[in-house]
Structures are given as C-alpha cells and as structure tokens.
C-alpha positions in Angstrom: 98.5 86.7 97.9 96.9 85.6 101.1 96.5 81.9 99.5 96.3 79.0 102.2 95.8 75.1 101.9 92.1 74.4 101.9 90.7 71.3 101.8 91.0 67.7 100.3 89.7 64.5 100.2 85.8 64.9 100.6 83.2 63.2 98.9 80.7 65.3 96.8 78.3 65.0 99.7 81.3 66.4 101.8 81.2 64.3 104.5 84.9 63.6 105.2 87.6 66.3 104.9 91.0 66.5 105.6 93.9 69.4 105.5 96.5 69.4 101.8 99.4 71.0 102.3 99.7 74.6 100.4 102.2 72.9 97.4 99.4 70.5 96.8 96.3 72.5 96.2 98.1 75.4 94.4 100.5 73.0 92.5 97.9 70.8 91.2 96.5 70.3 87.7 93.5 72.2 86.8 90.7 69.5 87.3 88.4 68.8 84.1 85.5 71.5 84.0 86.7 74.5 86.2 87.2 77.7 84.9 90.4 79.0 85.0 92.4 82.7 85.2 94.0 83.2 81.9 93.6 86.5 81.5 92.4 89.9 82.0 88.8 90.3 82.1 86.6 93.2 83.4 85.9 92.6 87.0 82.3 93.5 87.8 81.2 94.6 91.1 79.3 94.4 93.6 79.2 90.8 91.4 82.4 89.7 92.2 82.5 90.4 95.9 80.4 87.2 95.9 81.5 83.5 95.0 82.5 82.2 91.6 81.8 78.4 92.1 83.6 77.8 88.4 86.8 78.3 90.1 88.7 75.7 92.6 89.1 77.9 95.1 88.6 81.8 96.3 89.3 83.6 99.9 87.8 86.5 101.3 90.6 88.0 103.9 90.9 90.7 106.3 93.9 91.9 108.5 94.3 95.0 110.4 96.2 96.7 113.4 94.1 98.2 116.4 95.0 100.1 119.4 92.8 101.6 122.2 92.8 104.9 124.1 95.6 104.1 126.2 98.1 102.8 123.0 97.4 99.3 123.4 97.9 97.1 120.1 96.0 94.3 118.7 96.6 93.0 115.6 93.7 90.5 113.8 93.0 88.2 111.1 89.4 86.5 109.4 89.8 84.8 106.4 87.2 82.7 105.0 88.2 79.8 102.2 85.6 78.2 99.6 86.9 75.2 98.1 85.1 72.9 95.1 85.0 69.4 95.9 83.4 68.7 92.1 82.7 71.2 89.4 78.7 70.1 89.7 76.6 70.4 92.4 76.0 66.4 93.3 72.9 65.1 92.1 72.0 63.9 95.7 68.3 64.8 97.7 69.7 66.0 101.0 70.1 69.3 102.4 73.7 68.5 103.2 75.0 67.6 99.8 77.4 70.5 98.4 80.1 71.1 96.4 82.4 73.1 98.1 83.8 72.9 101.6 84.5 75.6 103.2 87.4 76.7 106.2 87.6 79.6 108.2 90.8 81.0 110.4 90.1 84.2 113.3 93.6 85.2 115.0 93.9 88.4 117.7 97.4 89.1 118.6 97.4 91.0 122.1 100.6 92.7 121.5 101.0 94.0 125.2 100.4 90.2 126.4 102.1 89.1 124.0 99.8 86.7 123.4 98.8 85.0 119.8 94.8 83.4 119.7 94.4 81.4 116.7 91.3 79.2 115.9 89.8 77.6 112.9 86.7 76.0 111.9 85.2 74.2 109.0 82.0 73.9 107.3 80.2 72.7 104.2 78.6 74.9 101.8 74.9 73.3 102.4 72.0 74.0 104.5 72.9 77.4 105.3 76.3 76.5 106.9 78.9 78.5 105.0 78.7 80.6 101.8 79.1 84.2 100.3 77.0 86.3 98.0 76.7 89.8 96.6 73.3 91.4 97.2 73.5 92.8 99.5 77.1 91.2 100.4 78.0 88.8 103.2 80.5 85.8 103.6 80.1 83.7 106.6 81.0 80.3 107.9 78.1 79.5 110.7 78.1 82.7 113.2 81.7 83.9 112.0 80.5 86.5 109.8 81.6 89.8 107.8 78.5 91.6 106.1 77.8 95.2 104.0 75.6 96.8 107.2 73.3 98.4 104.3 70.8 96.6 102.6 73.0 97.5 99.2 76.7 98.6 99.3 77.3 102.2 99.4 79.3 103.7 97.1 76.9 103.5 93.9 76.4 100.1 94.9 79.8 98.7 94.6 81.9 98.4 97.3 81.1 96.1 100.5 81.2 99.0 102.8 80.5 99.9 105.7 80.6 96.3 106.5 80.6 94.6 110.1 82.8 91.9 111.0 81.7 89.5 113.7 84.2 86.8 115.0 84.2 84.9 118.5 85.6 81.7 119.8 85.8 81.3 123.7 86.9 84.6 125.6 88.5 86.1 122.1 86.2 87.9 119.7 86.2 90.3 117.3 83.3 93.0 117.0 84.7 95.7 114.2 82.8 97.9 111.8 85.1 98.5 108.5 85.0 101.5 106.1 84.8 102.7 103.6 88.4 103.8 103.2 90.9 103.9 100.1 89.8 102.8 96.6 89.7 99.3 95.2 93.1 98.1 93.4 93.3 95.6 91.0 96.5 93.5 91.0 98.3 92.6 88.4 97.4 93.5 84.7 93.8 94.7 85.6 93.0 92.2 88.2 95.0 89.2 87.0 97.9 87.8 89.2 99.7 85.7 87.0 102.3 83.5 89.0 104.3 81.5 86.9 104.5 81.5 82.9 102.4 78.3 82.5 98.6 79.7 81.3 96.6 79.6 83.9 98.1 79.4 87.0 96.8 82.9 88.2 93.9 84.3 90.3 91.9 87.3 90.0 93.0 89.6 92.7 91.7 92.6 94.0 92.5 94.6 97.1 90.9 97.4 99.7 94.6 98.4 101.1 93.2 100.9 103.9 90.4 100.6 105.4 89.1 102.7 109.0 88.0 99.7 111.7 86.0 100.6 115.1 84.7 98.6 117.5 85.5 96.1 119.9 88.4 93.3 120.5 87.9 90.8 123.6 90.5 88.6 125.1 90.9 86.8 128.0 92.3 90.2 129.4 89.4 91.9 129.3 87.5 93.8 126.4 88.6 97.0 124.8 87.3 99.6 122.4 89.8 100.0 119.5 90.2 101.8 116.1 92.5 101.4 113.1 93.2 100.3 110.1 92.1 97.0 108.2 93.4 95.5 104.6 90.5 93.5 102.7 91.8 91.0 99.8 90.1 88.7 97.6 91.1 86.6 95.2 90.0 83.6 93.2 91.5 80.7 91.0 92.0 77.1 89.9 95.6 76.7 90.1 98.3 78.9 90.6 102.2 77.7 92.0 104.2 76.1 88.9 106.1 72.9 89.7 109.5 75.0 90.6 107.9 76.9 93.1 108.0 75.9 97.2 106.7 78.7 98.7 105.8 83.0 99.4 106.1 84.9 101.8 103.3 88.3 101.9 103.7 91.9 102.7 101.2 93.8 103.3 102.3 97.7 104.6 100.2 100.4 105.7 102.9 103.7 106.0 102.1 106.4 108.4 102.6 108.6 105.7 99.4 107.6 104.0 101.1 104.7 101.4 100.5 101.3 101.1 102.4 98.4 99.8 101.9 94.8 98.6 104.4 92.3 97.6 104.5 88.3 97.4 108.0 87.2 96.8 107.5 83.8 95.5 110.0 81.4 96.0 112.0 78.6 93.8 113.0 75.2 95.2 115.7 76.6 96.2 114.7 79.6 98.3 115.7 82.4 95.9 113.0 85.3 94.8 111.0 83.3 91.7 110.6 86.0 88.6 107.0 86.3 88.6 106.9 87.9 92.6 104.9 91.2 92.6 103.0 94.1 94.4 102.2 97.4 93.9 102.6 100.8 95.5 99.3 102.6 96.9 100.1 106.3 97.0 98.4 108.7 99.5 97.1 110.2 96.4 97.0 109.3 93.0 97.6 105.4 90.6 98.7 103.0 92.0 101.8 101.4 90.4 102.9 98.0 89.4 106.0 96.2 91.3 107.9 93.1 90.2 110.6 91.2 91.0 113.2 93.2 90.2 111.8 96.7 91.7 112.2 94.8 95.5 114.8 93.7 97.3 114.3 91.5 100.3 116.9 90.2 103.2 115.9 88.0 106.2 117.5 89.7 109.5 115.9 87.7 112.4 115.0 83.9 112.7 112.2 82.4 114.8 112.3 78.4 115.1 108.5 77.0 116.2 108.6 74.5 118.8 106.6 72.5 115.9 109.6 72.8 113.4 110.6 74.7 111.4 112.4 78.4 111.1 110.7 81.7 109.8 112.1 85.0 109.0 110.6 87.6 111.6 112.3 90.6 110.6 113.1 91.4 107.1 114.6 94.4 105.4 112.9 95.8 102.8 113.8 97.9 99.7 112.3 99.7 97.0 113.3 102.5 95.4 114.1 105.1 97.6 112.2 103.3 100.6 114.1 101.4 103.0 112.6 99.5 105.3 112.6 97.2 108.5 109.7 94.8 109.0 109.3 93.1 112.6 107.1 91.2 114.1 105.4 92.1 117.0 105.2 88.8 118.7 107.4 86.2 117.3 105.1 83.3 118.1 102.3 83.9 115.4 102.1 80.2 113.8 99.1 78.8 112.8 99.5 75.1 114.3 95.5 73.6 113.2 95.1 71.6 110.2 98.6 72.7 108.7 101.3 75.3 109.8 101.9 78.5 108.2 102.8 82.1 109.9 100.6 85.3 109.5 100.6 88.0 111.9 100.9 92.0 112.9 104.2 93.7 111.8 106.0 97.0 112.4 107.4 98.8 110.2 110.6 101.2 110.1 113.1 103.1 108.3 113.9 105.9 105.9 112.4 107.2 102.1 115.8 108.7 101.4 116.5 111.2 104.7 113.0 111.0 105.8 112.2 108.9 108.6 109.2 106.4 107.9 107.2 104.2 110.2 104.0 102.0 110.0 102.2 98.4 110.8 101.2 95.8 108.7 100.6 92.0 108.4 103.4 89.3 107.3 102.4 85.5 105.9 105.3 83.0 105.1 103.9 79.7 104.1 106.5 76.2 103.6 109.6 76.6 106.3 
C-alpha cells in the first residue's frame, strides 16, 4: 500500500509540476478515459512488471534492511511514481511532450549514525528521461535505476530477477543486486486491493515479500558491503481513498522465522481503523492467507513530533492471532520533508507467537499526521 502523492498541475507537454497532497490524488474522481480497477483480472507477467499508461497512477517500490560483517544496519528505500497528466499522449512535435510525469524518492537510514538521507527527484516521461517496460524489465528515472540483470527474467521469464538496483545522490548511494527470493503474492482477491466499497477505488497489487540483497551502501561514513533482505511492491490504479478516509499507515514485516506480513490500516476521518484495511500472512512454507480488518489489532505506544509538525506513531503493538508484536523504529527521525511530508522507514520487530519468542525488521509508512 506504499501509495504516495505524485504529481499535479502540469500541462500535457509537462512543463510545470507541482506536489498534491496524498487525500487529493487518491480521493479524486476518476478522470474521463482512464481505466480503472474494478475487479479481478488475470495478472500477466513479465507484462505487468511494466507500465500500464491507462491507469492514473502506478509505483514500483523497494524497501529492505542491510547489515555488514561487523552487524552494522542500514535500512533503504527506491520508489519510482508514474503519474498521467492526460489519458492521450499530446498531439505536440517535440521530444519533450509526455503524458505522464514521473517522481522518484532514494532514503538510507545509517542506523549506527543514526542518520536518515532522503532525496527526491522528478522527471518527465519523454526523451528517455523516466519510464518502465517489461522486456527485458527496467524502471528508471534518469541514472536512478533498478533493472532484471539478464537480457529476459529468469524464472520462465516472469519474474524481474536477479535485478540490480542503482541509486546515488551526493555521498549516499545505493549499489544492491536483488534476488530471486520468495514467490510472487497477489493482494487482495487475486491481485485486486479494493479500499473502500465505492467501484473502483482499488489498485492491482502484487508483492515479492523477501527477497536476498548484496552489494554496496555508501554514506558520508564511508562505504560498506552489506547483505539482507528487500520487499518489492507494485501496484497500479486510478483512484483509490473514498471521501471518509484521511489516511494509512503500512506494515511491512519480515520474521526471523521465515514469515512475512502486510497490513495497511486505513483510517476514517476520525482516526479509527476503516473496514476495508488488509494484508496477508506469507508463511515460510505454503499459501499465503488473506487478513482484514478484524484479524489485526493495532495500538500506538510511542509518539514522535517532527520539527515540521505534526506527530507519528513510532512504536506500535501489533496483534494477530497468536502473534504479538512490537514494531519500533530504528531512528525516530525518518520524515520525508521534499515536496510533501510523509514517514517511511526501517523497523524492528519483537515479541511472542504464543510462548515462543519472535523477532524481525521491516519498513513502516504513515501518511496524513
């Protein structure tokens, strides 16, 4: 559910952009002519790592937790947005007309600096500047890029792996190869999130929940050969919060008992868990199974206030079933502050499936405090 505010306000050449706040692009009326998610169709692959320009908007997002030899712990994030500015390509004779703008965001956390780098950068989708496509698969926004390192996916040609991620702003940079790891899961009812009753507002959402990272993680501390474990999501839609909805806050676990877990809790107006919040439960073997609303029970324990504004939950407790949980952020200070606020950073994770102790990292996003 890593959705973030993209971009508005561009002309169909895309010469002028400026940030929309999350409500607005996920709140707003499917515009005339795009397609929209409403409901479950047979996801095709290596097809749909690519872009699906009939939709509004799509993401292709990677987290993951690293540590060197020593024990030292970096935690990262690339994300790379397309956003439609028209459903046509503009009927315009330069290179540079488009219609989509795209955005990009690279975070390292340096966990024993306690240090958070964030940096974003934006691009339209002409003359080579920004894109994504399938064969063989690569998404990219000028030199930030994340690409299958095979000419065709391996697999039987249908997962993006092994893939190389290349990121670098400045003294920070990312140089990681990923996978492949742990199946592809399909959210929701076979790929479709729905998040609110109204038809429609849903995205096709698909997930690589563990995947094996190697390589190299520079910072102004010096550089440092790492290895771990990234998560890979992608989804795609026209419009998704209803008009009741303020807010989420994303949960994405990797145990150190070989499970992962997902869950968005979606929140009203009025700050209370919305009825279409979900996830799902990756077992070290085996389905994976559906969670909704009811199946998780979240509590705040810790508050961070930004110097921008503002107050997010750091440290949650988490419960599901017999799992009971305690998510913490590493560094407090993880807040995206460039063309609008939202938190996303590296977790730990604590606490007890019935006697048995249970520990693990993750990532954490909380969007609207």
């Amino acid at each position: 559910m890593p959705v973030l505010a993209l971009l508005a306000g561009c002309g169909d050449d895309g010469a002028r952009a400026k940030p929309a706040s999350t409500a607005q692009l996920l709140a707003a009326p499917a515009d005339a002519g795009f397609a929209r998610a409403l409901a479950p169709r047979v996801l095709r692959f290596p097809e749909d790592h690519g872009a699906h320009p009939d939709f509004r908007t799509e993401w292709w997002y990677f987290t993951g937790n690293l540590a060197d030899a020593s024990g030292r712990r970096f935690g990262f994030q690339f994300t790379v947005f397309r956003f439609a500015l028209a459903p046509s390509t503009p009927r315009r004779a330069s290179a540079f007309a488009t219609r989509d703008a795209w955005m990009a965001h690279f975070a390292v956390t340096d966990v024993a600096a306690q240090r958070f780098h964030a940096f974003e950068r934006f691009a339209r989708g002409a003359a080579g500047l920004a894109g994504a496509h399938a064969h063989p698969f690569a998404v990219w926004l000028e030199d930030w890029r994340a690409a299958v390192l095979l000419p065709e996916p391996a697999a039987g040609g249908e997962d993006p792996f092994p893939m190389r991620l290349r990121v670098h702003d400045g003294e920070v940079a990312l140089d990681l190869v990923l996978g492949p790891g742990r199946e592809r899961v399909l959210q929701g009812e076979r790929g479709l999130s729905r998040k609110s009753a109204e038809p429609g507002n849903a995205s096709y959402y698909y997930s690589y929940t563990r995947v094996p990272a190697t390589g190299e993680v520079r910072t102004p501390a010096g550089r440092f050969q790492v290895a771990g474990q990234a998560w890979m999501d992608r989804e795609w839609s026209t419009s998704a919060l209803a008009a009741d909805q303020s807010g989420w806050d994303w949960f994405s676990l990797q145990l150190d008992d070989g499970r992962d877990l997902m869950f968005y809790r979606l929140r009203d107006r009025a700050g209370a868990m919305h009825a279409f919040s979900a996830g799902v439960m990756v077992p070290r073997r085996g389905r994976a199974s559906s969670l909704a609303a009811g199946d998780v029970a979240l509590t705040p324990l810790r508050h961070w206030r930004s110097p921008a504004g503002g107050s997010y939950p750091v440290a949650w407790r988490l419960r599901t079933g017999t799992l009971d949980l305690e998510v913490s952020a590493v560094l407090d200070a993880q807040e995206h502050r460039a063309a609008f606020r939202y938190w996303e950073g590296a977790v730990s994770v604590r606490g007890r499936d019935a006697a048995r102790p249970v520990t693990g990292h993750g990532y954490l996003e909380m969007t609207a405090y």
